[in-house]
KOLTI-336316 format. One record per residue: residue number from 0; x, y, z of N, C-alpha, C in turn; residue in one letter. Coordinates in steps of 0.2 Angstrom, whole numbers, plus 5000, padded with zeros to 4 digits. Atoms other than C-alpha are relative to their C-alpha. Example, Ala and Ser with C-alpha at 12.3 -4.5 7.8 and 13.67 -1.06 7.14 Angstrom:
residues 2
> n  nxx  nyy  nzz  caxx  cayy  cazz  cxx  cyy  czz  res
> 0  5004  4994  5000  5062  4978  5039  5004  5006  5000  A
> 1  4996  4994  4999  5068  4995  5036  4996  5005  5003  S
//
This chain:
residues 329
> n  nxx  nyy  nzz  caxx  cayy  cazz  cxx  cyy  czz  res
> 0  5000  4993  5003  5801  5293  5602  4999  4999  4993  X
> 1  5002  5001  5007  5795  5297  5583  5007  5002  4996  X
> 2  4993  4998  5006  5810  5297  5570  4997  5000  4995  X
> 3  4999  5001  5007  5808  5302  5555  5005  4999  4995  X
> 4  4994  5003  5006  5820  5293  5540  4999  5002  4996  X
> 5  5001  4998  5006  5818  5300  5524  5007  4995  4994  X
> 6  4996  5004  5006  5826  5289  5509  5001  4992  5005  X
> 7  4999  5006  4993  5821  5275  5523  5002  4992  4997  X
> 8  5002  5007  5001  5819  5261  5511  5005  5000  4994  X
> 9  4994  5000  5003  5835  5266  5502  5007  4995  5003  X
> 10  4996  5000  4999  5852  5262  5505  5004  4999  5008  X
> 11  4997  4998  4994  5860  5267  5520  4994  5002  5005  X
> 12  5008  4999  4997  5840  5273  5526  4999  4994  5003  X
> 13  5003  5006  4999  5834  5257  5527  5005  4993  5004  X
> 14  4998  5002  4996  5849  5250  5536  5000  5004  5008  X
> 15  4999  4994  4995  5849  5266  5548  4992  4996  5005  X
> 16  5009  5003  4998  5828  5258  5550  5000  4994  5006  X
> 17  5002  5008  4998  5833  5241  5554  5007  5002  5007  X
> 18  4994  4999  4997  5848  5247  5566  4996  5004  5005  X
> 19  5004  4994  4995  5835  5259  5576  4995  4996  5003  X
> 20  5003  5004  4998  5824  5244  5577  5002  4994  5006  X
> 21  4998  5006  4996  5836  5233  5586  5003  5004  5006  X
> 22  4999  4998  4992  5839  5247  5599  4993  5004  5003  X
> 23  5009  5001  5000  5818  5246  5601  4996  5004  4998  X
> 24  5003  4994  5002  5814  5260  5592  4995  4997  4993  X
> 25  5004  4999  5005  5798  5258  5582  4995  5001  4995  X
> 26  5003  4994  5004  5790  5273  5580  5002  5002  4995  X
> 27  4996  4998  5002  5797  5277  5565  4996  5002  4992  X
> 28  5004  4997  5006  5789  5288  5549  5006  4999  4996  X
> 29  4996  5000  5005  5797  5281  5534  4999  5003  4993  X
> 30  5001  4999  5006  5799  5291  5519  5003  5001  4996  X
> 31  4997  5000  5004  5803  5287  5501  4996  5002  4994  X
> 32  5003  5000  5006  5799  5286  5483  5002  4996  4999  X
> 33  4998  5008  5002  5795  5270  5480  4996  5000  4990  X
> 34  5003  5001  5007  5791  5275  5461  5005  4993  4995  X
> 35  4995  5005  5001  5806  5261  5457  5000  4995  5007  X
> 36  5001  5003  4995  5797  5248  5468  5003  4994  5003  X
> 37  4996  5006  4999  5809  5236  5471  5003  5000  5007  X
> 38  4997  4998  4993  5816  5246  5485  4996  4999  5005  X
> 39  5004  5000  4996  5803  5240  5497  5001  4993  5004  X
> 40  4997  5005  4997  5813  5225  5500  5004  5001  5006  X
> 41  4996  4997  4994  5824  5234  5510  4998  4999  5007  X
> 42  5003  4997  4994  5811  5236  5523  4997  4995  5003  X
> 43  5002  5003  4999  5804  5220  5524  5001  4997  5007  X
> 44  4999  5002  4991  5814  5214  5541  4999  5005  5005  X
> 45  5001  4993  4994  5810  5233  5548  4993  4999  5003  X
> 46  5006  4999  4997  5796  5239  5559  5000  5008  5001  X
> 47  5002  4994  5000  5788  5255  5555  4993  5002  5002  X
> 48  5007  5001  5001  5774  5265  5559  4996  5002  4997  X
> 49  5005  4995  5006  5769  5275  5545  5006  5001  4994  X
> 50  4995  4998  5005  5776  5275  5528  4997  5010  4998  X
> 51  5002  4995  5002  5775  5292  5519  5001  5002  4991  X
> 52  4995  4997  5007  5779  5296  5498  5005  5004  5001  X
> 53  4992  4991  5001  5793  5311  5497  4995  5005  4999  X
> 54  5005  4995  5002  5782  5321  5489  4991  5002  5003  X
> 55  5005  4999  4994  5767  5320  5499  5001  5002  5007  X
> 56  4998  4998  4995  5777  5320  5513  5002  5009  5000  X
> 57  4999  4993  5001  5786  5338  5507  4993  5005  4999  X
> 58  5004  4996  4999  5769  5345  5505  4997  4999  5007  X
> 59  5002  4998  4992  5763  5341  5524  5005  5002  5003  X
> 60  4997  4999  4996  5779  5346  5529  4997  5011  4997  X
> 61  5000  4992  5000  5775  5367  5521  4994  5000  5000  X
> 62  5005  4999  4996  5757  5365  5527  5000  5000  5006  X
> 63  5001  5002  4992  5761  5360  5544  4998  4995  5002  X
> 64  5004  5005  4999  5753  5345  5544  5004  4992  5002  X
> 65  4997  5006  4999  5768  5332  5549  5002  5000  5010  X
> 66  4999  5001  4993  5769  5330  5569  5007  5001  5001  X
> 67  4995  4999  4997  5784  5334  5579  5002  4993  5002  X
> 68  4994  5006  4996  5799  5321  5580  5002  5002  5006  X
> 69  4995  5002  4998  5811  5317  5589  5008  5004  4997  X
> 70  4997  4998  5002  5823  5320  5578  5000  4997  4993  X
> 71  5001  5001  5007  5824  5318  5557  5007  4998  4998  X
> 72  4994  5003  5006  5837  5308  5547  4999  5000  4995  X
> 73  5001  5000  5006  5837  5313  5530  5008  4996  4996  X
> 74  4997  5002  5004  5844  5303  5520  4997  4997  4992  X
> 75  5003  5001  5008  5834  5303  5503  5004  5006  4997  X
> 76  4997  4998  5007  5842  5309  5488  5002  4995  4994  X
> 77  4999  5004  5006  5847  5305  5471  5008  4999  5000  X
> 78  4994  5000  5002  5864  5297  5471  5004  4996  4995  X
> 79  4996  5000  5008  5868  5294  5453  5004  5005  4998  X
> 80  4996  4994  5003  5883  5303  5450  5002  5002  4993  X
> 81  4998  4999  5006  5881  5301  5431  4992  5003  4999  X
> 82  5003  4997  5004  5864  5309  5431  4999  5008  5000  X
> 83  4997  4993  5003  5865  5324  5421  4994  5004  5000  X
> 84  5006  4994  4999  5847  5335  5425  5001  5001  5004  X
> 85  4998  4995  4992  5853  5347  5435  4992  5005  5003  X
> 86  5008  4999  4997  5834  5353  5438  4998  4996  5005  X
> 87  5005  5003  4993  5828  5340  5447  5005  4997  5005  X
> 88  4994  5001  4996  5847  5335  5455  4999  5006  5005  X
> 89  5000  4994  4994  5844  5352  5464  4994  4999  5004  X
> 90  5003  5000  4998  5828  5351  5466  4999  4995  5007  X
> 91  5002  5005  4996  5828  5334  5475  5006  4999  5006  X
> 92  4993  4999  4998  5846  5336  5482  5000  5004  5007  X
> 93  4999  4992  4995  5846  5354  5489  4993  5005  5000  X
> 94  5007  4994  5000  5829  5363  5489  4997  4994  5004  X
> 95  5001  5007  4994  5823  5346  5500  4999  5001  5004  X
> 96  4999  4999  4994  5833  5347  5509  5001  5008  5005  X
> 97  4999  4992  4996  5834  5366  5513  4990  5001  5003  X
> 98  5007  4998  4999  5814  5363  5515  5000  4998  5009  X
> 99  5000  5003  4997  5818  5349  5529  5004  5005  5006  X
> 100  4996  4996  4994  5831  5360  5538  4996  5005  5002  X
> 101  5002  4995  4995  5820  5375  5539  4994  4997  5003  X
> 102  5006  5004  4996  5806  5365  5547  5002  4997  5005  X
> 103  4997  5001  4994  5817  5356  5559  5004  5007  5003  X
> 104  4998  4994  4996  5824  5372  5565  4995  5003  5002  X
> 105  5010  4998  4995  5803  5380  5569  5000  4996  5002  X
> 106  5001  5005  4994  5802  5364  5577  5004  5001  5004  X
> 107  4994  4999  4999  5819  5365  5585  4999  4993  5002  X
> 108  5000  5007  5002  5821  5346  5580  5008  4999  4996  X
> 109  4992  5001  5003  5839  5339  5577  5000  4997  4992  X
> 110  4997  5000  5008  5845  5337  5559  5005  4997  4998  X
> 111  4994  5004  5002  5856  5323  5553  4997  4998  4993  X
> 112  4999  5000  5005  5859  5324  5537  5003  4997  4993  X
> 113  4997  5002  5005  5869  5315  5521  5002  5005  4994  X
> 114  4996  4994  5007  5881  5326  5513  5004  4993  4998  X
> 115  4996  5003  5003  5894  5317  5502  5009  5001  4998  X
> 116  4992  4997  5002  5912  5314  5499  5001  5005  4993  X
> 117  4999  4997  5006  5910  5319  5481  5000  5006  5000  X
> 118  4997  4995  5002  5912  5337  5487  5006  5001  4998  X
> 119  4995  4999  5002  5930  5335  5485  5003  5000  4993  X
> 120  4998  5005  5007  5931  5329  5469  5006  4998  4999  X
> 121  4994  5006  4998  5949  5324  5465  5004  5001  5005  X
> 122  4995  4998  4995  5957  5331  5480  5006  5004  4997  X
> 123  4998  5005  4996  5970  5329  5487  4997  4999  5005  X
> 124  5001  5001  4992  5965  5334  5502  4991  4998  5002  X
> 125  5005  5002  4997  5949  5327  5512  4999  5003  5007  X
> 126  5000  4998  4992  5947  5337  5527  4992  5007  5000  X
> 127  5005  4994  5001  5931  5348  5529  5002  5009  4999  X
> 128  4999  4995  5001  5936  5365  5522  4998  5002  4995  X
> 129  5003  4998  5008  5929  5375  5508  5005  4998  4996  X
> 130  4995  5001  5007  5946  5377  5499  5001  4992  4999  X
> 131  4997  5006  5004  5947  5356  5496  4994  4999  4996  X
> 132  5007  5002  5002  5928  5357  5491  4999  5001  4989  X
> 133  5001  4998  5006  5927  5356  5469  4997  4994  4998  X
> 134  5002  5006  5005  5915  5344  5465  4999  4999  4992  X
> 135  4999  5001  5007  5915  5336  5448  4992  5000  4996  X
> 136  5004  4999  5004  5898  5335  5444  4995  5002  5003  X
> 137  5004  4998  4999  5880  5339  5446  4997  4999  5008  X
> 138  5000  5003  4994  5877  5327  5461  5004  5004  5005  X
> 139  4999  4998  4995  5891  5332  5471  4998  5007  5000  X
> 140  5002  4993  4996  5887  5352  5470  4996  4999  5002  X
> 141  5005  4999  4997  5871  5349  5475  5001  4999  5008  X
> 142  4996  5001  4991  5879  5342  5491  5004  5006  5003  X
> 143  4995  4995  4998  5891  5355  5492  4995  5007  5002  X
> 144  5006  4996  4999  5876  5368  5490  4999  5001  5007  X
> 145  5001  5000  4993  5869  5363  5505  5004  4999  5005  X
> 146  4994  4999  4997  5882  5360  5513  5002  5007  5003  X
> 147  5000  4995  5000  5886  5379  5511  4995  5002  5003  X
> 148  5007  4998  4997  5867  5384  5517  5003  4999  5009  X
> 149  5001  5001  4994  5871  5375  5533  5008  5003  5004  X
> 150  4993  4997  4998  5890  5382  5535  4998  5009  5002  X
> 151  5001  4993  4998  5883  5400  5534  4996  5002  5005  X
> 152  5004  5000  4993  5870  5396  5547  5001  5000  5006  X
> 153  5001  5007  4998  5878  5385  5558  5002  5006  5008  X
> 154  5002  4997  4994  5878  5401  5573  4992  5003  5002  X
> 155  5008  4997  4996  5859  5405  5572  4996  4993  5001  X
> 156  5003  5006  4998  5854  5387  5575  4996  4998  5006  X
> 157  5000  5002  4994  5842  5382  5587  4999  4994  5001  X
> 158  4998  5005  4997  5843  5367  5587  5005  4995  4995  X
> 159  4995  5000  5003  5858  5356  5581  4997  4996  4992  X
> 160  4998  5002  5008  5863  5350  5562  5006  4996  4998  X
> 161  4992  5004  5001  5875  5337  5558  5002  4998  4992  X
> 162  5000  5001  5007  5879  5336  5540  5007  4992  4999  X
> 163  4998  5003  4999  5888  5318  5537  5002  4998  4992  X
> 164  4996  4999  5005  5900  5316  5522  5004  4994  4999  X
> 165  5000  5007  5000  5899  5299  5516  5007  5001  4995  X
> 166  4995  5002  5004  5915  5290  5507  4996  4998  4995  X
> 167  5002  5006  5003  5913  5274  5498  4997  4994  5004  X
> 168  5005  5007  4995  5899  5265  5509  4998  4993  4993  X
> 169  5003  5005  5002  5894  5248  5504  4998  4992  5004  X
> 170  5001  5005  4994  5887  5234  5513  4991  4999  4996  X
> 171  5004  5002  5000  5871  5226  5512  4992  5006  4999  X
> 172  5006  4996  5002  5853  5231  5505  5002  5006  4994  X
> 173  5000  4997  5005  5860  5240  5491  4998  4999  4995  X
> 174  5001  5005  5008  5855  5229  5475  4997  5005  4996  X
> 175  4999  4996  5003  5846  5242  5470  5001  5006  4998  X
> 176  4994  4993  5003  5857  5254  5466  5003  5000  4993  X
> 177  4998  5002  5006  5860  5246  5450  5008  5002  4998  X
> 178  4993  4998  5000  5875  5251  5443  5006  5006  5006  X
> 179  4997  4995  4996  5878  5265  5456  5002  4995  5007  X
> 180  4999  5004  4993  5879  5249  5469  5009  5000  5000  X
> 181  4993  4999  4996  5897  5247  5478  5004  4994  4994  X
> 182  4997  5004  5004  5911  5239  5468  5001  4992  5004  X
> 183  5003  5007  4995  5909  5224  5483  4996  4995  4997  X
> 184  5006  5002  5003  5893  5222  5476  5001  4998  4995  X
> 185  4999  5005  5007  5898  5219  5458  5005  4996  5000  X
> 186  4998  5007  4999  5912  5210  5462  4999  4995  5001  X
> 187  5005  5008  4998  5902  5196  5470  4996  4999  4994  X
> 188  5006  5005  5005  5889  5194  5456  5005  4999  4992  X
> 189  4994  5003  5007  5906  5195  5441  5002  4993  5003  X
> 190  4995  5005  5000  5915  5183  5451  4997  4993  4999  X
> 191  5005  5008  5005  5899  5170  5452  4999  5000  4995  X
> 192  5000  5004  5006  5897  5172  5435  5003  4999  4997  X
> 193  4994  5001  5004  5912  5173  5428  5007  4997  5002  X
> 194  4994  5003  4997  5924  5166  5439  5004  5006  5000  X
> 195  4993  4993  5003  5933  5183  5436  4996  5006  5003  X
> 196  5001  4996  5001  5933  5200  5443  5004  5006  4996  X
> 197  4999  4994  5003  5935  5216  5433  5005  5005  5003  X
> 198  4998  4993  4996  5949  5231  5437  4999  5003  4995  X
> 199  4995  4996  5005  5953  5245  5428  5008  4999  5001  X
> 200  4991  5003  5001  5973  5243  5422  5002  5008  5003  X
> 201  4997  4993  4997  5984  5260  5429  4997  5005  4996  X
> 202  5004  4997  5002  5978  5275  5429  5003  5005  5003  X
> 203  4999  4996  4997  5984  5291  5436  5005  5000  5006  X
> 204  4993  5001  4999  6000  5287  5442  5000  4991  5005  X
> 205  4995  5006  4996  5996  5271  5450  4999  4992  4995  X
> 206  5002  5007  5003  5996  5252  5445  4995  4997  4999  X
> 207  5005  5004  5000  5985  5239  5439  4994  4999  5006  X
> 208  5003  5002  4995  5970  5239  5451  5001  5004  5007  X
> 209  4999  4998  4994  5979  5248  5464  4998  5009  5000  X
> 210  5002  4991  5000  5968  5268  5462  4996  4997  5010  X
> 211  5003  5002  4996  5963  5269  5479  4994  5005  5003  X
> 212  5005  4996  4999  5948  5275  5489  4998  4998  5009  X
> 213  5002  5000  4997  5940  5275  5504  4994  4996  5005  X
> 214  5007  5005  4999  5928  5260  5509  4999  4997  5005  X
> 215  5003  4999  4993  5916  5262  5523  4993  4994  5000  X
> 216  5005  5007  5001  5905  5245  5527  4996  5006  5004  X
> 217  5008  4997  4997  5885  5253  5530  5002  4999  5008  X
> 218  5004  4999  4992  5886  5248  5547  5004  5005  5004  X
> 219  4998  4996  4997  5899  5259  5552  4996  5008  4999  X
> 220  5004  4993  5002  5889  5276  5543  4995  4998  5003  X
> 221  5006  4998  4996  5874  5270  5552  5002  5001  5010  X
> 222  4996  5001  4991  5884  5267  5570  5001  5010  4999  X
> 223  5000  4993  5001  5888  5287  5565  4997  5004  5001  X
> 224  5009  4997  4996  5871  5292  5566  4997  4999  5003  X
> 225  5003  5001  4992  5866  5285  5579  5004  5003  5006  X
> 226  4992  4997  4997  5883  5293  5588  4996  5006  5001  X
> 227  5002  4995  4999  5876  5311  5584  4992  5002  5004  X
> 228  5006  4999  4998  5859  5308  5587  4999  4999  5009  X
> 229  5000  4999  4993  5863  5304  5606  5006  5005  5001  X
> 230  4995  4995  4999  5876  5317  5607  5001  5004  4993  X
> 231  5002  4997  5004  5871  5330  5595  5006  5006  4999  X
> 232  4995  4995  5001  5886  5342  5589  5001  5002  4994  X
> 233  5000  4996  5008  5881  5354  5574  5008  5001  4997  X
> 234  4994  4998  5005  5894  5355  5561  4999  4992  4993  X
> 235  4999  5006  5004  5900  5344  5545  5007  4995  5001  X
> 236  4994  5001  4997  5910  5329  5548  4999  4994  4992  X
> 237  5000  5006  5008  5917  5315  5535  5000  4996  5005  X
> 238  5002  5005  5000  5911  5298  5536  5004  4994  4995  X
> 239  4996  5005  5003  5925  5286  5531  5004  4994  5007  X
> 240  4997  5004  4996  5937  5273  5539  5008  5004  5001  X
> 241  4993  4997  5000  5953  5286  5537  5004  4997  4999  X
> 242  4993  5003  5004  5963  5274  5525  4996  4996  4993  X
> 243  5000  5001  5008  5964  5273  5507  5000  4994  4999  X
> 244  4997  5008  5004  5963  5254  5499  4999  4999  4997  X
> 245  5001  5004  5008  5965  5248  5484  4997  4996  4998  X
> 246  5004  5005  5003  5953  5240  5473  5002  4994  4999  X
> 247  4997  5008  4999  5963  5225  5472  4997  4997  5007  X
> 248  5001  5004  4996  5960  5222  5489  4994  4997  5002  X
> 249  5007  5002  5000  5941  5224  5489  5000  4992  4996  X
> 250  5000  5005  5004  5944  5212  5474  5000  4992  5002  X
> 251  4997  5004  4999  5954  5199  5481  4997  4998  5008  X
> 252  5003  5001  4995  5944  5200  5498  4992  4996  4995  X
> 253  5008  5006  5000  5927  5193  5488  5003  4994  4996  X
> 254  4998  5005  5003  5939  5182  5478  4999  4994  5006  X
> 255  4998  5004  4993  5944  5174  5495  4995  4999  5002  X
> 256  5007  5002  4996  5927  5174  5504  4998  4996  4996  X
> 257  5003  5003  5004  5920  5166  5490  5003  4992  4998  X
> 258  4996  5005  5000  5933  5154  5488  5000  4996  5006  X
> 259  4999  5003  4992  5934  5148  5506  4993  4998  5001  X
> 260  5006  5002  4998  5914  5146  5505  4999  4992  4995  X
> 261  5001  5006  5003  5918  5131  5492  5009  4996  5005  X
> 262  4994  5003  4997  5933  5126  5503  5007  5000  4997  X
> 263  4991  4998  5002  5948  5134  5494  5004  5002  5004  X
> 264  4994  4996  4997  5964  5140  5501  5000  5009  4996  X
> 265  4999  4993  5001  5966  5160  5502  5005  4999  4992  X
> 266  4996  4999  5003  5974  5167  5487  5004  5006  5002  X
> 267  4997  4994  4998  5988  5180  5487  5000  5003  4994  X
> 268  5000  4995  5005  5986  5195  5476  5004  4996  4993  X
> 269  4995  5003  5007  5999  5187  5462  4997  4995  4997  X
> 270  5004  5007  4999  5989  5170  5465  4994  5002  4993  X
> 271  5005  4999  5002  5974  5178  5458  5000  5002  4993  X
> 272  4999  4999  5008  5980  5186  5442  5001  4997  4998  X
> 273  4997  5006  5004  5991  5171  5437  4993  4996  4998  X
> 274  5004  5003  4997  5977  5162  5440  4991  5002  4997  X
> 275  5003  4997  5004  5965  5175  5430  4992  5002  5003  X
> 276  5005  4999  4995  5954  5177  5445  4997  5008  4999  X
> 277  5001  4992  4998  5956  5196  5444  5003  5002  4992  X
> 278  4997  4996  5006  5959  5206  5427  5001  5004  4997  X
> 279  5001  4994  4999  5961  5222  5421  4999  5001  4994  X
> 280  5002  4993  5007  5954  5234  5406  5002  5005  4999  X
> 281  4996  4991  5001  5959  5249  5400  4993  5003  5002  X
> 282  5005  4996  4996  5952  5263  5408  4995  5005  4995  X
> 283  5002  4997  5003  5939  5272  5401  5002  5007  4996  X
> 284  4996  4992  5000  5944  5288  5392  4993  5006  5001  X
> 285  5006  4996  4999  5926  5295  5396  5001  5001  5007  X
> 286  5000  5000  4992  5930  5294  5415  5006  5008  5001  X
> 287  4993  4994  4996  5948  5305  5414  4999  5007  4999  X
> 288  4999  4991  4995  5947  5320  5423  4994  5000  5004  X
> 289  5006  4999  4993  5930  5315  5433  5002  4994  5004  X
> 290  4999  5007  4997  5938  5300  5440  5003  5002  5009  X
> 291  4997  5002  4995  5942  5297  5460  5004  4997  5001  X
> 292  4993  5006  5001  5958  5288  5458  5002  4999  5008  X
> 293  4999  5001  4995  5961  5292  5477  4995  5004  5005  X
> 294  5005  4996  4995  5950  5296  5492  5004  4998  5007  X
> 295  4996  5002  4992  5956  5296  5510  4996  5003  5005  X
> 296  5003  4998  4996  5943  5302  5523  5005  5005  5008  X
> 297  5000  5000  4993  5950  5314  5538  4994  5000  5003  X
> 298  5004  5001  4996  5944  5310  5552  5001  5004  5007  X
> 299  4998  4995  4994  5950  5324  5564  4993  5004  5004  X
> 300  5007  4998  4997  5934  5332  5566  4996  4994  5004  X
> 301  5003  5003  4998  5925  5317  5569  5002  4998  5008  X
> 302  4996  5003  4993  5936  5309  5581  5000  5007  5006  X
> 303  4998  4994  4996  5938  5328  5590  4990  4998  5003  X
> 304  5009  5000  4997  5915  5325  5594  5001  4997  5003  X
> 305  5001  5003  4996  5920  5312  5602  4998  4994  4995  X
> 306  5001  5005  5001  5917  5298  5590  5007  4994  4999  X
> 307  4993  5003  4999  5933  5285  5594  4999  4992  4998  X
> 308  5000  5007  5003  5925  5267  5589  5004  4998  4992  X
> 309  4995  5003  5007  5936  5258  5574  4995  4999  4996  X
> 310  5005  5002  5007  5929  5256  5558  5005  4993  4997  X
> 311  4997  5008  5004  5930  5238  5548  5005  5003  4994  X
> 312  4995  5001  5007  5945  5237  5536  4996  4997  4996  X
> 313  5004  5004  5005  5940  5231  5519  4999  4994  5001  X
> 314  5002  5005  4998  5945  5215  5524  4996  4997  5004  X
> 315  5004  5003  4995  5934  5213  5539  4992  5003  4994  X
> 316  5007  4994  5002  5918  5224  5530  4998  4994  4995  X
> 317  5001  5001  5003  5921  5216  5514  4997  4992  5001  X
> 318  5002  5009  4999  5922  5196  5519  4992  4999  5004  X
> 319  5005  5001  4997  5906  5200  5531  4995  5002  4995  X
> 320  5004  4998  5005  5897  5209  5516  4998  4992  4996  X
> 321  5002  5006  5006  5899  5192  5505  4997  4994  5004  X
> 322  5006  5004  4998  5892  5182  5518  4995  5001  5001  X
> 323  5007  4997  4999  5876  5192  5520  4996  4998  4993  X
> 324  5003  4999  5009  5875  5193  5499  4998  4992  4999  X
> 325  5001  5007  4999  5878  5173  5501  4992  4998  5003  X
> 326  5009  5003  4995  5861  5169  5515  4997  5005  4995  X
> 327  5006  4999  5002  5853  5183  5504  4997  4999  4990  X
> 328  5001  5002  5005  5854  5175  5489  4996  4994  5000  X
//
């Protein structure tokens, strides 16, 4: 069958590519903007059969000129949540994707989408409802936006729309994300240089290192997709592991993997401070009041579609991420 991927040679795209290809799919219209050409590495081990721009692509999609899928993953977007032009953050964000929906709906082609946690901004709560929805900045409204478009529609649909409301994913093929990659990710490259990883010191009522969040290894958000995609159930659902954990433990998990690759003994959290493995900073005073300090995915809707497979713990996610980063270094 043809799939179309959008943001395919991205992040979470371009493992979605490589995960569609090992179950023999590889029809596969991939499109990005590769004007930040680094990201082409992503694709290297995929099989596609037609690249497309973004922008090229959006123009044959409002002529008519792009063929009938299957079904379309979008997953392009800009996910720098420190950038402040809310002109082209809509544009590329929510007028995209509102382009992409009403296309797949005259087609009547299914629609899975990438919305994001940061509609919640700081919570508490995390359950899909409008009243938990206040994001913090420019990025998340634009998720939120669409998000809304696809809430007011979601009875004249003809065909389904799944909107998927990522956590804290991180896992391989992200590098360039540069600063916006997963704290996983720069963990591994502080600790090899430095022997040392970075926390922030308390912060909103909790201890050193211990703000928690909700960290979702790629492979389980693309197993999500694939989920919908054979069993298709319009609405929005969060995409987490349904448990908070502490940046320590991400920490203290690439401390360990990395250590055990040179034949250490585990350390235990106390180990590693004494020890000055793990360290803390004071917290930015530019971050308080836009800051996550805790995130916690329900998973109530998810689980109610029918999706019941487990997700990795940091510990399982994190330690199999550092040996990937390892062979891909």
């Amino acid at each position: 069958m043809t799939v179309i991927v959008t943001g395919a040679a991205g992040f979470v795209g371009a493992n979605l590519v490589r995960r569609l290809n090992e179950h023999g799919e590889t029809d596969i219209v991939a499109v990005d903007n590769l004007t930040r050409a680094d990201k082409f590495r992503n694709l290297l081990d995929c099989e596609i059969a037609d690249y497309l721009d973004k922008e090229d692509f959006r123009a044959r999609v409002a002529r008519g000129a792009v063929a009938r899928p299957e079904i379309v993953f979008h997953q392009g977007a800009c996910s720098d949540t420190m950038e402040s032009n809310g002109r082209y953050m809509l544009d590329n964000n929510f007028r995209y994707s509102l382009e992409l929906l009403d296309w797949c709906q005259a087609q009547k082609v299914p629609f899975v989408y990438a919305s994001s946690a940061s509609v919640y901004g700081l919570g508490p709560a995390y359950a899909e409802a409008r009243q938990n929805e206040k994001p913090l900045n420019v990025y998340g409204y634009s998720k939120f936006l669409f998000d809304q478009i696809v809430r007011r529609r979601l009875r004249s649909f003809a065909a389904p729309v799944i909107g998927l409301r990522y956590f804290n994913v991180y896992g391989p093929r992200e590098a360039h994300k540069g600063r916006m990659a997963s704290v996983a990710f720069h963990h591994f490259h502080q600790f090899r240089a430095d022997g040392k990883v970075r926390l922030f010191e308390g912060s909103h009522g909790y201890a050193a290192g211990e703000q928690r969040r909700d960290f979702i290894h790629v492979d389980d958000a693309v197993a999500v997709n694939l989920f919908f995609a054979e069993r298709p159930a319009t609405g929005i659902y969060n995409v987490g592991t349904g448990r908070a954990q502490p940046f320590n433990d991400v920490a203290l998990t690439v401390v360990n993997a990395l250590r055990a690759r040179d034949g250490h003994a585990p350390l235990r959290l106390s180990e590693a401070i004494a020890q000055g493995r793990i360290e803390y900073m004071p917290f930015p005073e530019a971050l308080r009041g836009k800051y996550q300090a805790y995130t916690q995915a329900d998973l109530t809707q998810l689980r109610a579609a029918g999706y019941t497979r487990p997700m990795a713990s940091v510990e399982q996610g994190v330690a199999s991420y550092v040996d990937w980063l390892l062979g891909a270094s």
